[in-house]
LOSETI-441652 format. One record per residue (C-alpha): residue number from 0; residue in one letter; y, x, z. Coordinates in pm, 1 decimal. Layout:
! residues N
NUM,A,Y,X,Z
...
***
This chain:
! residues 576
0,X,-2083.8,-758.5,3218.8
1,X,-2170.0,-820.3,2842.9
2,X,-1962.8,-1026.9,2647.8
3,X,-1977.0,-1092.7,2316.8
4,X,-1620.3,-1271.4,2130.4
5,X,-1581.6,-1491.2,1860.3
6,X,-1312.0,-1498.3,1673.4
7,X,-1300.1,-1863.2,1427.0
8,X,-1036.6,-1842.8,1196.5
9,X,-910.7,-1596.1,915.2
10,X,-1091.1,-1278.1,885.4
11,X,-1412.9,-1459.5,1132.8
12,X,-1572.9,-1220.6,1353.1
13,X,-1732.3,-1116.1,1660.1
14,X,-1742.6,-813.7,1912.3
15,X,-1981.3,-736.4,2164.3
16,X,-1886.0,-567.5,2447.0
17,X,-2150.3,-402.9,2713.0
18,X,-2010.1,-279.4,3037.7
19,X,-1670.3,-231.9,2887.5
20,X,-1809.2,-51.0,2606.3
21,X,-1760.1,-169.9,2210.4
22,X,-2118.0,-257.2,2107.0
23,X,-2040.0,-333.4,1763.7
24,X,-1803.5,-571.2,1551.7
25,X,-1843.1,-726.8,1199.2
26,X,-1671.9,-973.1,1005.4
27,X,-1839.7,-1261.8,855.6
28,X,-1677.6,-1213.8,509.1
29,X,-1922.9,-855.5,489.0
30,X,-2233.6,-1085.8,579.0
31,X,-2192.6,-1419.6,411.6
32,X,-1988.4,-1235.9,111.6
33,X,-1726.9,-1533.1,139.4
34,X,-1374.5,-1305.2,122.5
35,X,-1219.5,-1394.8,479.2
36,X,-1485.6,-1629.7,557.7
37,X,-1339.2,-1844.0,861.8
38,X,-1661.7,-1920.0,1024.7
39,X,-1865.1,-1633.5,1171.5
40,X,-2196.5,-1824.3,1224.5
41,X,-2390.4,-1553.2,1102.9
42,X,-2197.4,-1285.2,1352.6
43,X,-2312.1,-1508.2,1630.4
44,X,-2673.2,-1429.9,1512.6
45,X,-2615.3,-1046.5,1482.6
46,X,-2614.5,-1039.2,1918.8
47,X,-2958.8,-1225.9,1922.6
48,X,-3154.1,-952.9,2040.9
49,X,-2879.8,-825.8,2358.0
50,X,-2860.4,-984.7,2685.1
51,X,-2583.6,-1157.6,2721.2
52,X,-2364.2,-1256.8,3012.2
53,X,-2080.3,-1459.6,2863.3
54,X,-1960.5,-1570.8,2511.1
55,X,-1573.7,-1616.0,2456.2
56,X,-1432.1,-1832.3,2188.8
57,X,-1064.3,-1710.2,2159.3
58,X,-913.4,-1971.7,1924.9
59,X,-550.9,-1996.0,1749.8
60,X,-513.0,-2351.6,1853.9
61,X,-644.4,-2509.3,2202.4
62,X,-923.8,-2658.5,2105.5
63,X,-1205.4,-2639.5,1773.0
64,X,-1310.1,-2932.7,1582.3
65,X,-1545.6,-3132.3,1722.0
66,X,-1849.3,-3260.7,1603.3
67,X,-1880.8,-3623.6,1561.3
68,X,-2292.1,-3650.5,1689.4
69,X,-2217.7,-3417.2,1996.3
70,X,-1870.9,-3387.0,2022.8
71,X,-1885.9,-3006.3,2063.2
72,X,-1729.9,-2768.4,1868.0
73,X,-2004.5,-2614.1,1598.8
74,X,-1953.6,-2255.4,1758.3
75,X,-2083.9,-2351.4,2105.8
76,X,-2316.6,-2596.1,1925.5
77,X,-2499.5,-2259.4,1791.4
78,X,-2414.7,-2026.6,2125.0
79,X,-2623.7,-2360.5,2251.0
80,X,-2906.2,-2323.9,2057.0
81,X,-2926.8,-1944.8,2074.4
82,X,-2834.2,-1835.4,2370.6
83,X,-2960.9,-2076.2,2623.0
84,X,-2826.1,-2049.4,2990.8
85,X,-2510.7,-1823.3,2830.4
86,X,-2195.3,-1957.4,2984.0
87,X,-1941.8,-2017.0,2708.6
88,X,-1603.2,-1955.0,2750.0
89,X,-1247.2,-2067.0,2529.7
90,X,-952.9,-1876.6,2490.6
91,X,-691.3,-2159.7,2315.1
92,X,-362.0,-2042.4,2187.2
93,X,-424.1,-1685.7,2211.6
94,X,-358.9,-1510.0,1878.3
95,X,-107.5,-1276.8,1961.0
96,X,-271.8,-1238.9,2301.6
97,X,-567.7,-1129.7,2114.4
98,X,-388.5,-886.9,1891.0
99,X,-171.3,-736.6,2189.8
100,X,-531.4,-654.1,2435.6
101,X,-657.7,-511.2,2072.8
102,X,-381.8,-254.6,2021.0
103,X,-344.7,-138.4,2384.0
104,X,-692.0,-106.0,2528.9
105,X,-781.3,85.6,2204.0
106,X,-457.7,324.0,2225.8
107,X,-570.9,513.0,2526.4
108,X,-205.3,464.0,2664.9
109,X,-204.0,373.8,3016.1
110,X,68.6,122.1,2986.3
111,X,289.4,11.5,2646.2
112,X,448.5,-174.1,2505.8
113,X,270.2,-439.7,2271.3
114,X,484.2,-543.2,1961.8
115,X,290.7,-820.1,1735.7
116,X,448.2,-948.3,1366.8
117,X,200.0,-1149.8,1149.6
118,X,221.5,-1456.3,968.5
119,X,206.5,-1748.6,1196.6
120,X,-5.2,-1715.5,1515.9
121,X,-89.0,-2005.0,1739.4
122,X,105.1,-2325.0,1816.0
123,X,353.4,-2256.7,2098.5
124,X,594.5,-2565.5,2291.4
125,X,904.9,-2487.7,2387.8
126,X,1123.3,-2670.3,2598.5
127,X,1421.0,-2722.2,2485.4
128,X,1596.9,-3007.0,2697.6
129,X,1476.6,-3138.3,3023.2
130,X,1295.5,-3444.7,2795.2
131,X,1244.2,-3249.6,2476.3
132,X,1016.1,-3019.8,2378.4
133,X,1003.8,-2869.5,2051.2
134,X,708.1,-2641.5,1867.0
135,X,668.6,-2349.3,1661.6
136,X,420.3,-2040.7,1528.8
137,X,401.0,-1711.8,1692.1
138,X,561.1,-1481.2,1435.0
139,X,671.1,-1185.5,1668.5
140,X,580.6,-1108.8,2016.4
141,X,636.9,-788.6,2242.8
142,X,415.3,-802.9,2580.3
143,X,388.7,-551.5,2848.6
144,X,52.7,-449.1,2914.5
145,X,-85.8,-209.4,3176.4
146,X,-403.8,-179.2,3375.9
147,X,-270.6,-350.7,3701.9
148,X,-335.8,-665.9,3772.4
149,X,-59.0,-852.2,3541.9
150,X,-262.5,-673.5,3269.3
151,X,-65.8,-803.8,2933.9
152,X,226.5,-968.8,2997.1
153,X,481.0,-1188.7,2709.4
154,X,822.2,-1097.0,2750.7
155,X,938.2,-1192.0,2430.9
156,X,860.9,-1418.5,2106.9
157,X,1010.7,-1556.7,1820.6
158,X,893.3,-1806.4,1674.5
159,X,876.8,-2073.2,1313.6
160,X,850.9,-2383.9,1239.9
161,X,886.8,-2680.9,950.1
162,X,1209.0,-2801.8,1172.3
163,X,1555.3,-2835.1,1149.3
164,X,1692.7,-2741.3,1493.4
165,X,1954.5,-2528.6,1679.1
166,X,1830.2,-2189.6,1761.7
167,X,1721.0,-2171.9,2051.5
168,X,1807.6,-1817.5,2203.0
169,X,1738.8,-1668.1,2529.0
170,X,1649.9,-1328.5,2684.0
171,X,1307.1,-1463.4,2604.0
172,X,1279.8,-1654.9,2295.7
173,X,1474.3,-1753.4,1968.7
174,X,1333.7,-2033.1,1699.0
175,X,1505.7,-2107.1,1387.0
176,X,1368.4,-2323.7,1089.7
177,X,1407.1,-1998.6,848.1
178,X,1115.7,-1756.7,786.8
179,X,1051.7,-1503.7,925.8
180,X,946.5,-1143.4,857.1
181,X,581.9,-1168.0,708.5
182,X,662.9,-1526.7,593.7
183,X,940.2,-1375.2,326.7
184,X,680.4,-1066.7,240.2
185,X,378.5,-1402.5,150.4
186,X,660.0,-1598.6,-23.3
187,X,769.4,-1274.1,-265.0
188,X,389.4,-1191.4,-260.9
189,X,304.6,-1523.7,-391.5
190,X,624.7,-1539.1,-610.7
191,X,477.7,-1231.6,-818.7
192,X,139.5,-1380.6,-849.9
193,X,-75.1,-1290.2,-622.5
194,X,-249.8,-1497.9,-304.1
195,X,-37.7,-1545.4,13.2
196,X,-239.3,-1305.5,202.5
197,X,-232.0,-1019.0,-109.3
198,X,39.6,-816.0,20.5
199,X,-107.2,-510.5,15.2
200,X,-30.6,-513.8,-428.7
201,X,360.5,-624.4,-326.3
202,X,328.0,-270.0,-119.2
203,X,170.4,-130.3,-404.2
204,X,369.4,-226.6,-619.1
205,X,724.1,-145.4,-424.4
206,X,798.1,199.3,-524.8
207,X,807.1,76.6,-858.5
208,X,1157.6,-99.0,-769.5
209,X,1454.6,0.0,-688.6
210,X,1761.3,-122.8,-564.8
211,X,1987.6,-404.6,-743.3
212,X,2267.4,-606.1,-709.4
213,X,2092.4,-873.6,-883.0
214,X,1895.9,-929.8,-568.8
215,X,2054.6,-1124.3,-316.0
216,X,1999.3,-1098.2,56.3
217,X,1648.8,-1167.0,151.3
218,X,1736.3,-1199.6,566.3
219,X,2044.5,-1305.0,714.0
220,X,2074.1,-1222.0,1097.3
221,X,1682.8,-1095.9,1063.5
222,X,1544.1,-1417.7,904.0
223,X,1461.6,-1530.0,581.8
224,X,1791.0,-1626.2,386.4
225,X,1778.1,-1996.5,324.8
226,X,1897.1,-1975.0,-41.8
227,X,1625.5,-1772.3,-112.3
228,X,1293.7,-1920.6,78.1
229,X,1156.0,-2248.1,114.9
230,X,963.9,-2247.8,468.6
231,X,643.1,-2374.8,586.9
232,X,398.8,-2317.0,855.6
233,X,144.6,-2215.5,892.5
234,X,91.0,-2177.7,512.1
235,X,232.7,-2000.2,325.8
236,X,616.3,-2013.8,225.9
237,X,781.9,-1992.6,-102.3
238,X,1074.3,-1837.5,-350.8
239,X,1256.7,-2094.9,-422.5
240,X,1363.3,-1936.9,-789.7
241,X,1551.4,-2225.2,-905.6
242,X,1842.0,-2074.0,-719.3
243,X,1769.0,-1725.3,-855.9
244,X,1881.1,-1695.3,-1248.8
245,X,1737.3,-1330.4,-1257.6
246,X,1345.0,-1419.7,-1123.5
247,X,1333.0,-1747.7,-1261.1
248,X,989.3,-1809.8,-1416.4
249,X,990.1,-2002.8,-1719.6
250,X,637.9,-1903.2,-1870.6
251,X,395.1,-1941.8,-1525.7
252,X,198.6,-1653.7,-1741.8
253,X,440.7,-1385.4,-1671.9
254,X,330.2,-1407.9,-1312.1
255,X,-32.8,-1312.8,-1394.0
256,X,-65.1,-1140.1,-1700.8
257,X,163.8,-769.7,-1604.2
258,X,-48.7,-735.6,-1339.7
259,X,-328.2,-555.4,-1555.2
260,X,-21.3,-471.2,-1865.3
261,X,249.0,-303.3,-1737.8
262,X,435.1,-337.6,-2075.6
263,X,486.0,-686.3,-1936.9
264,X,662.9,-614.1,-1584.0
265,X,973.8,-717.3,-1545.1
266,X,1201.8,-448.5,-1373.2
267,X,1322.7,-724.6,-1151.7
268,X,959.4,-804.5,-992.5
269,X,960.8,-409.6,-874.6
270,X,1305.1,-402.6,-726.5
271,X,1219.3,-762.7,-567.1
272,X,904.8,-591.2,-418.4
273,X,1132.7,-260.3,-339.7
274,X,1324.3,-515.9,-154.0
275,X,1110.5,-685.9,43.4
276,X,954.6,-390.5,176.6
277,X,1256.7,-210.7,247.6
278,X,1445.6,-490.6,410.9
279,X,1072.0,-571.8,633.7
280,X,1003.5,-286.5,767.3
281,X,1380.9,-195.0,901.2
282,X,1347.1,-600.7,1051.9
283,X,1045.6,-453.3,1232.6
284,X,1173.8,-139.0,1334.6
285,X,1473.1,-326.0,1496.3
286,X,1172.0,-551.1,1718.4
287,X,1022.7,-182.4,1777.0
288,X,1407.1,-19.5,1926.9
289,X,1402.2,-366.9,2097.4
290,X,1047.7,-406.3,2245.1
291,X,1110.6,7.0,2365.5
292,X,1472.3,-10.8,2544.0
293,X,1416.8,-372.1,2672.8
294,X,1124.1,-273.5,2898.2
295,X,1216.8,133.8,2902.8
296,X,890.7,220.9,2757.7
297,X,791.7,520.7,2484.4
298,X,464.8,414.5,2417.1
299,X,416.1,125.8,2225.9
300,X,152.8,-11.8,2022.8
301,X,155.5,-233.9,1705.7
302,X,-90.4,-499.6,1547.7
303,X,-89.0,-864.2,1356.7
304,X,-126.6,-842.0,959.9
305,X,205.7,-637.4,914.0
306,X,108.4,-324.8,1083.1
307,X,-156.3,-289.1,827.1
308,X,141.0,-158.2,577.9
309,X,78.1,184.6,555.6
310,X,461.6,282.6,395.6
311,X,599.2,98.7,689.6
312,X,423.8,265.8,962.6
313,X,542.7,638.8,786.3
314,X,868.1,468.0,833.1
315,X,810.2,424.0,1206.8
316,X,739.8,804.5,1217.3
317,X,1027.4,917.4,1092.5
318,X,1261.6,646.3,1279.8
319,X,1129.0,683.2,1633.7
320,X,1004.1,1048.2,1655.4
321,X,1076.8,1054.0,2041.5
322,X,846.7,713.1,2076.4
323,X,459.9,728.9,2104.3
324,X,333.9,469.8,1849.8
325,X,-27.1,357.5,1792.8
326,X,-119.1,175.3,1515.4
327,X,-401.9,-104.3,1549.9
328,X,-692.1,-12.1,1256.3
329,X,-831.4,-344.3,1313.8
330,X,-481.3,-523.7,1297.2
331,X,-589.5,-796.3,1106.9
332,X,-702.5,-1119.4,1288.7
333,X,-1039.3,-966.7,1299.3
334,X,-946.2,-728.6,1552.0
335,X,-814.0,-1039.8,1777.9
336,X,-1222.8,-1091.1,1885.5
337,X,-1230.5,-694.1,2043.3
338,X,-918.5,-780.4,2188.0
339,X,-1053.2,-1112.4,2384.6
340,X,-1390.6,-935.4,2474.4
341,X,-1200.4,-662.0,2608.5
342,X,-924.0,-873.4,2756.1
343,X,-1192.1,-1094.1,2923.6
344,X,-1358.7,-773.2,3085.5
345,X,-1054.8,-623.4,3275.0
346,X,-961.1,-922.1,3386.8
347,X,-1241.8,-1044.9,3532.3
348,X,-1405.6,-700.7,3662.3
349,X,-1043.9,-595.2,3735.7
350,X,-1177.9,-198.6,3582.3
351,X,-897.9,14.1,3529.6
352,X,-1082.0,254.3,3304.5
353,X,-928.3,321.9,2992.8
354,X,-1133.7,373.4,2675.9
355,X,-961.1,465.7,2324.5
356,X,-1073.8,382.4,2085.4
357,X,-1305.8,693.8,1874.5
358,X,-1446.9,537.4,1592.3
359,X,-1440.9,277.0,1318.3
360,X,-1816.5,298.3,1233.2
361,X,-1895.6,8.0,1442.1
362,X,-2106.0,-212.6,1243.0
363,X,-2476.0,-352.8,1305.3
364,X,-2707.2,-56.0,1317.7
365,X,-2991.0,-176.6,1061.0
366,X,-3118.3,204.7,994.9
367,X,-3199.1,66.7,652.3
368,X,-3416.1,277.8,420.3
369,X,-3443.2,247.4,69.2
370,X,-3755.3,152.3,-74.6
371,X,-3775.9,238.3,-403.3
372,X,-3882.7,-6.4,-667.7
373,X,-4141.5,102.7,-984.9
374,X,-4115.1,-212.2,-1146.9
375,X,-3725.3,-157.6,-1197.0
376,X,-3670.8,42.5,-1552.1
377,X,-3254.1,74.4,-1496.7
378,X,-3298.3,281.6,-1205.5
379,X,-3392.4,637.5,-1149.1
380,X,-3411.7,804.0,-761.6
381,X,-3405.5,1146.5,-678.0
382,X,-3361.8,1410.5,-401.3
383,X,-3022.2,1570.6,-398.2
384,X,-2791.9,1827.4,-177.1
385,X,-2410.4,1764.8,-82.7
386,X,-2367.4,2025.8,-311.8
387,X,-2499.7,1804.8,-621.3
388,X,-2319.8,1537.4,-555.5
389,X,-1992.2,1743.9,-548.8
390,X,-2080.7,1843.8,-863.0
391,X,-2132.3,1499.4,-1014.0
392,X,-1785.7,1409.4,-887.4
393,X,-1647.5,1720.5,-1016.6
394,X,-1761.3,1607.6,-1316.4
395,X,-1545.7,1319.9,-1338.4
396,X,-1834.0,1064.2,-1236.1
397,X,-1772.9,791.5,-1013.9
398,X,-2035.8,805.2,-729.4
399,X,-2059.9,502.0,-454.1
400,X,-2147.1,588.5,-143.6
401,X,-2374.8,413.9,172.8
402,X,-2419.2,505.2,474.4
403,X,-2477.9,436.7,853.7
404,X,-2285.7,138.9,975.2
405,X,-1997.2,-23.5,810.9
406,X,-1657.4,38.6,921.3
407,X,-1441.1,-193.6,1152.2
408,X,-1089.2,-321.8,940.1
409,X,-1055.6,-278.2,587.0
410,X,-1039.2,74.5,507.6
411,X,-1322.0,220.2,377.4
412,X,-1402.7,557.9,563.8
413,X,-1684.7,728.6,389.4
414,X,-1959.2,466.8,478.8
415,X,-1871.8,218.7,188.5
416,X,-1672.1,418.5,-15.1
417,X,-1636.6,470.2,-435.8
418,X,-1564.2,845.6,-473.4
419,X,-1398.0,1051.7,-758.1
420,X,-1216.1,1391.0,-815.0
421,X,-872.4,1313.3,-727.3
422,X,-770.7,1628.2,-981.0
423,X,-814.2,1365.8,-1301.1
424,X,-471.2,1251.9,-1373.6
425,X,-693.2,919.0,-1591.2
426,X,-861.3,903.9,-1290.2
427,X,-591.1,571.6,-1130.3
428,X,-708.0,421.6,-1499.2
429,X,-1049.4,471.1,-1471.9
430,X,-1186.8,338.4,-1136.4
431,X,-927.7,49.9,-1208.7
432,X,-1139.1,-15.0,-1505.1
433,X,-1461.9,-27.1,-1301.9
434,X,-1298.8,-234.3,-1053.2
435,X,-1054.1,-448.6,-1171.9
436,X,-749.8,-352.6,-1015.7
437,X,-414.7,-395.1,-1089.6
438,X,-224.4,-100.1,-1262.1
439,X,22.2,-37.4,-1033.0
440,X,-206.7,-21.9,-652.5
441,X,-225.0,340.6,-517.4
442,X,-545.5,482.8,-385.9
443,X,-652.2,649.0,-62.2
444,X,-796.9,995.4,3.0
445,X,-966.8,1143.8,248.8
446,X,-935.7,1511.8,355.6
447,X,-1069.2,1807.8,560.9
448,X,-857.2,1747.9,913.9
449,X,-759.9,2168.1,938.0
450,X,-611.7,2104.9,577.5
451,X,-356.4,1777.5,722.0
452,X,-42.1,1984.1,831.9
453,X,-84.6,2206.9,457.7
454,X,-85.2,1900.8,246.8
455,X,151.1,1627.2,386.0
456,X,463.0,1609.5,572.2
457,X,282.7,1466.8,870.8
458,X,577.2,1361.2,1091.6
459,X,452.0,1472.3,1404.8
460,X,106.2,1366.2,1352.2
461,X,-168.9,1564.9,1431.8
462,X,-413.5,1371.2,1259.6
463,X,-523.4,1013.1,1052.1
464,X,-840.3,944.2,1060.0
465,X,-802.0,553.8,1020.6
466,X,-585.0,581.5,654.3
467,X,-306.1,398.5,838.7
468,X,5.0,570.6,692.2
469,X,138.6,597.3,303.5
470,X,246.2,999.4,393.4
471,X,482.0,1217.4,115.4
472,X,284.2,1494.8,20.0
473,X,429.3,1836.7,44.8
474,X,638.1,1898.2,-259.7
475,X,446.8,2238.3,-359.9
476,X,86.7,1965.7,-363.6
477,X,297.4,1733.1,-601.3
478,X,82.1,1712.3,-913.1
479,X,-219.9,1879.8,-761.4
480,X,-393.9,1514.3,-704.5
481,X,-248.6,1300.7,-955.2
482,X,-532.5,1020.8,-862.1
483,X,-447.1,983.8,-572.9
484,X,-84.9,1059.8,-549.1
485,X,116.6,695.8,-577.5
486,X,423.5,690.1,-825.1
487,X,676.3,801.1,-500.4
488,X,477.0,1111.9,-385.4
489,X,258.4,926.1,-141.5
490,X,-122.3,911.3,-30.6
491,X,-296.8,710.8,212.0
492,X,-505.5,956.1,369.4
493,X,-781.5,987.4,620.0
494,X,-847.0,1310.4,771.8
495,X,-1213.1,1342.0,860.5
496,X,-1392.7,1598.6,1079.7
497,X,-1751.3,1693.2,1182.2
498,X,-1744.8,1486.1,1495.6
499,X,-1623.9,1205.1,1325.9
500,X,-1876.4,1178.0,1023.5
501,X,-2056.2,1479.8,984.4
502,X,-2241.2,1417.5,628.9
503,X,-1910.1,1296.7,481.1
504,X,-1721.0,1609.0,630.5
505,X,-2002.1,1806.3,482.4
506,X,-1933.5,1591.5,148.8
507,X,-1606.4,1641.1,94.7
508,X,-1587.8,2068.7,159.8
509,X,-1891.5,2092.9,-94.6
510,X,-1619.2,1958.9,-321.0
511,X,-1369.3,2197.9,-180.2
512,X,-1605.2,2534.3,-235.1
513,X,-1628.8,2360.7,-633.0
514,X,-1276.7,2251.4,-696.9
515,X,-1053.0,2425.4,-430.0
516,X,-908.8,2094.1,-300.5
517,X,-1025.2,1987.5,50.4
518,X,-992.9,1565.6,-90.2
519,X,-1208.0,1333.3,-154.1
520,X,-1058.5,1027.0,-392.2
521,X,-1196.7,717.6,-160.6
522,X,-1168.9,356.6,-294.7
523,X,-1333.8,56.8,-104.6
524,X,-1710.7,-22.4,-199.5
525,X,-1662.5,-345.0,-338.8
526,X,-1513.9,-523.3,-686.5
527,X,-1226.5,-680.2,-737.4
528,X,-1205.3,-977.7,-515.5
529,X,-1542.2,-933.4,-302.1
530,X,-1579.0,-775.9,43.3
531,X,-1657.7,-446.4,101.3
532,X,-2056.1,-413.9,137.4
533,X,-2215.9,-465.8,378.3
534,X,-2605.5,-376.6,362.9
535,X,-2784.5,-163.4,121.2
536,X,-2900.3,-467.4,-93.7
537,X,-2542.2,-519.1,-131.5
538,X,-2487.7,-225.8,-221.2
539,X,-2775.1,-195.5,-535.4
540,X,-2669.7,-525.6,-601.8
541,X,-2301.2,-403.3,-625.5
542,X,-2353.8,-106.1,-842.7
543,X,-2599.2,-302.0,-1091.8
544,X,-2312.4,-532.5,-1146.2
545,X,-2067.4,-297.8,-1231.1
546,X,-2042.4,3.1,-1434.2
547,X,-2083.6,227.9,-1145.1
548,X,-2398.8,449.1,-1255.8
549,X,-2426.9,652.9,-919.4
550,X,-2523.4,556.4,-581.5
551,X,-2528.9,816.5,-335.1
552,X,-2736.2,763.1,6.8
553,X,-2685.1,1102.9,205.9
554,X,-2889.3,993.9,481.2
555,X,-3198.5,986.5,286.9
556,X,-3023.9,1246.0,45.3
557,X,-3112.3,1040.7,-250.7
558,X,-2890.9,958.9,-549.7
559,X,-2977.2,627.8,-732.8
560,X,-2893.3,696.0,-1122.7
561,X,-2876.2,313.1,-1306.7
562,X,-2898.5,353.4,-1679.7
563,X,-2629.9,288.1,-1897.5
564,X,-2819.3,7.1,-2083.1
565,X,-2713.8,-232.1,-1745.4
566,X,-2385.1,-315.4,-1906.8
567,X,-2551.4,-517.3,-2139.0
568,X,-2711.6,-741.2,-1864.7
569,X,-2345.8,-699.3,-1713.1
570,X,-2187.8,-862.4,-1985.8
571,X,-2452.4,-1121.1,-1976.3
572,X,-2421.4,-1219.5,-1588.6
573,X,-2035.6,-1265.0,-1671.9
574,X,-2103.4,-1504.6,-1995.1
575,X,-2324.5,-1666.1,-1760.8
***
C-alpha cells in the first residue's frame, strides 16, 4: 500500500509512505519559501511521478473549506486533477492523533506511552450534562499506543477554551477557561516581542533570567494564573501587563529594539523568560510522571510544538532516568502528515512491523548538479578536499553548506547548514551579523559521535543525532567552544557518524586533525525570517543575498567563492 498524507494547516506538508516505508517528507514553507506556509499544494506535486494507492487528508478540524464552483475542498480538488482514479481519504479532528502515531511508530518502542502538549490542537465536544455539550482545544493528550489492534488509544486530555465554565474533571478529562501550558509560553513569547509561534528566542533567551519575587505565579493548580493571562483559542493568548507594575510596557519600542542591543534588556524580561521555562517544563514533567504511572508504562514518547524545547527535554533526562523517553524530531505539526500515513497503514494492513525511525535526510531526491555560469563575474568555482574546507573554517570563514536531501523538522543536520569554528569566542557576534539574529539565541554544534560521552554530561544518552537536547558541557570543555557554548554551559548538539552522513562525518574530523576539536559550529541555512533552503538555486540565491562568501557542495567537491563586491548589490536589493 502507498499512501501519501497531507497535512493543511501550520507547518503544510506531506509524507509518502510505500509499503510501510517513509518515502520522503517536505514542508511547503522549503518549496514555496512562504515561512509555515499552510497550504502544501506544491507537496502534492512532489508524489507525481509514484504510484499511488490512497491520499489521506488528516485535518485539525472535520472538514476543509469548500469551494464555492465545486464544493470540494481545494486539496482533493488538485489530488482530482493529478491523481485520477486515487481514492482520497479525510482524517477530521486528528491533530494530536497525528502527533501521537508520529512519535511512537518512529521510536522503535513496541508499545508507549504517547504524551502530546502544543498549542491548541483540534476542536473537541465534551459532554457535560445530559443536554449540554461544551467545546474546547486539545492542549495535552497521553494515548496508549501499541501494535495490536487498538493501535493508539486516548486515555487522557485536557483541554481550552474562550469559556467561562466549571472544570470539568474526570479520570479522563479536565477543561478550564485558563491557559494552558504552551498558551502561557506564546503569551510571554509575544509579551517580549516576538511572534506567537517564536518561542524558541524566549528559550534562548531564559538562562539570561533568574529568579524574582517580582514575578508572580504564572500557573495556579497547572494552568495559566488568571491575573496574569488573558486567554484565547486557538490564537494566541496574552500578558495582560496592566496588572503587572514591574513588565508594564509604556514605550511599545522596548519590546523590539533589545532584541539586537542588549544594553536595552530589561532584567525583568530574562527572569520572566527564566520563569516561564522553568515553571513549563516541571508542568510537563508532572503530565510525563502522570501519563507513566497511570498506564504502568517506562517507555514513553513525546511530540506537539513543546517537545521541540531542547532545555526541557535535558530536564526530562535528568528527572526520569529509570523512564525510556523518545523525543519526536519532527514534533512540529509537520510531523502530524508521517504520523497519518503511517497511522493509516497499520491500521488498515493490520502489519505489526516496527520501523524506527534512522534518518532525517528525507527530502525530494533532485540529485541536483551545479552548472556553472561564465556570464556571472561575482562568482568563482573550484575543486576542493574536506581538508580545504576545514581550513577555510579554521580560518574563521563562514562556509554554507548543500547537500543531498533536505532534512525532515527544523534542525539543520549538515545538509543545509552555515558552518564556523566554534573556537572564536566573536564567533555568536559574527554569524548573528550575517544572519540577523538576536543577541541572546544560542547555537547548535555538531560532533564526532565517539567524542559524545568526553564532551557533555550526556544523562544516560548514548547518542543525539537529531540536536534535540540543550546538554551542560563537561566543566573541564567550559571555554573550549565559546561559539557554541550558551551563557549557562549548554550546547545543542548533534552527534554524527559515518553511517549517518558520511561526507559531513568526514567534514567535521578534517577540522578535528586542524584544530583538535571534534565540532562543527552548525547554524540553519537560511536568513533571518526565511526557511531553511531548499534546492540549490536557493541556496546561490541565499548566499548572493547575504554576506556569506563561501558555498561548499561536497558532493561535487566544489566550493563557490562570491566576491566581496556583492554587498554592494546587497545593499541595493534591500533599498529596493
Amino acid at each position: 500500500m502507498n499512501i501519501l498524507a497531507v497535512n493543511p494547516g501550520h507547518n503544510g506538508s506531506v509524507a509518502l509512505l510505500i509499503d510501510g516505508e517513509l518515502k520522503f517528507y517536505i514542508e511547503e514553507e522549503r518549496l514555496s519559501r512562504d515561512k509555515y506556509d499552510a497550504n502544501p499544494f506544491r507537496g502534492i506535486l512532489e508524489a507525481i511521478n509514484y504510484q499511488i494507492d490512497n491520499i489521506v487528508i488528516g485535518g485539525t478540524t472535520m472538514q476543509l473549506p469548500s469551494l464555492p464552483w465545486t464544493g470540494e475542498d481545494p486539496f482533493s480538488a488538485l489530488v482530482r486533477k493529478h491523481y485520477r482514479g486515487v481514492k482520497v481519504g479525510y482524517i477530521g479532528n486528528a491533530h494530536h492523533l497525528g502527533h501521537a502515531a508520529n512519535a511512537f511508530y518512529n521510536s522503535g518502542f513496541k508499545e508507549a506511552v504517547a504524551v502530546i502538549v502544543d498549542g491548541a490542537g483540534s476542536k473537541q465536544d465534551i459532554k457535560v450534562q445530559e443536554d449540554f455539550v461544551n467545546s474546547g482545544f486539545e492542549t495535552e493528550t497521553i494515548f496508549n499506543c501499541n501494535y495490536e489492534e487498538e493501535g493508539i488509544k486516548q486515555v487522557y486530555q485536557s483541554l481550552g477554551g474562550n469559556y467561562e465554565t466549571q472544570r470539568i474533571l474526570s479520570k479522563s478529562h479536565f477543561m478550564d477557561s485558563a491557559i494552558t501550558i504552551v498558551k502561557a509560553y506564546e503569551a510571554v513569547t509575544h509579551y517580549l516581542g516576538f511572534g506567537f509561534i517564536d518561542a524558541g528566542k524566549t528559550m534562548g533567551l531564559a538562562p539570561y533570567g533568574k529568579k524574582s519575587d517580582k514575578i508572580p505565579p504564572l500557573f495556579i493548580k497547572g494552568r495559566g494564573n488568571k491575573n496574569v493571562f488573558l486567554p484565547s483559542y486557538p490564537a494566541g493568548a496574552l500578558v495582560d501587563h496592566t496588572r503587572w507594575e514591574d513588565l508594564e510596557i509604556t514605550d511599545p519600542k522596548q519590546t523590539t529594539e533589545w532584541h539586537y542591543d542588549p544594553s536595552k534588556v530589561r532584567e525583568s524580561f530574562k527572569d520572566l523568560a527564566w520563569a516561564v521555562q522553568q515553571d513549563t517544563q516541571e508542568l510537563v514533567g508532572d503530565l510525563i510522571e502522570k501519563a507513566a504511572n497511570d498506564t504502568s508504562k517506562k517507555n514513553v514518547v513525546l511530540s506537539g510544538g513543546y517537545a521541540l524545547n531542547c532545555v526541557a527535554n535535558y530536564y526530562y533526562k535528568k528527572r526520569f532516568p529509570n523512564l525510556n523517553i523518545y523525543i519526536d524530531p519532527i514534533a512540529h505539526d509537520g510531523g502530524t502528515a508521517i504520523g497519518i500515513a503511517k497511522y493509516v497503514h497499520y491500521r488498515e494492513t493490520k502489519e505489526k512491523k516496527i520501523r524506527p525511525l534512522k534518518s532525517l535526510y528525507l527530502g525530494v531526491d533532485r540529485k541536483e548538479k551545479y552548472k556553472s555560469n561564465a556570464f556571472d563575474p561575482d562568482v568563482k568555482t573550484k575543486k576542493v578536499k574536506p581538508s580545504d574546507i576545514a581550513k577555510l573554517i579554521s580560518e574563521k570563514n563562514i562556509v554554507a553548506l548543500f547537500q543531498g536531501r533536505s532534512e525532515a523538522g527544523p534542525r539543520a543536520l549538515g545538509n543545509r547548514s552555515i558552518l564556523y569554528d566554534p573556537t572564536d569566542p566573536k564567533g555568536k557576534e559574527a554569524v548573528n551579523k550575517v544572519k540577523g539574529r538576536e543577541w541572546f539565541r544560542p547555537f547548535a554544534g555538531s560532533m564526532l559521535q565517539e567524542y559524545f560521552e568526553e564532551w557533555f554530561e550526556t544523562r544516560g544518552l548514548k547518542e543525539s543525532p537529531h540536536m534535540m537536547y540543550a546538554m551542560d558541557f563537561k566543566l573541564e570543555k567550559h571555554g573550549e567552544v565559546p561559539a557554541i557554548t550558551h551563557v549557562d554551559g549548554t550546547c545543542r548538539i548533534q552527534t554524527v557518524t559515518k553511517e549517518q552522513n558520511a561526507l559531513y562525518y568526514e567534514l567535521i574530523d578534517e577540522f578535528r586533525k586542524i584544530s583538535g576539536i571534534p565540532i562543527l559550529f552548525n547554524t540553519s541555512f537560511n536568513l533571518a525570517g526565511e526557511p531553511l533552503v531548499e534546492t540549490l538555486h536557493d541556496a546561490i540565491e541565499t548566499v548572493k543575498n547575504s554576506d556569506i562568501s563561501y558555498l561548499y557542495l561536497p558532493e561535487e567537491g566544489a566550493l563557490l567563492t562570491y566576491s566581496s563586491n556583492n554587498s554592494i548589490k546587497k545593499e541595493e536589493k534591500k533599498a529596493a
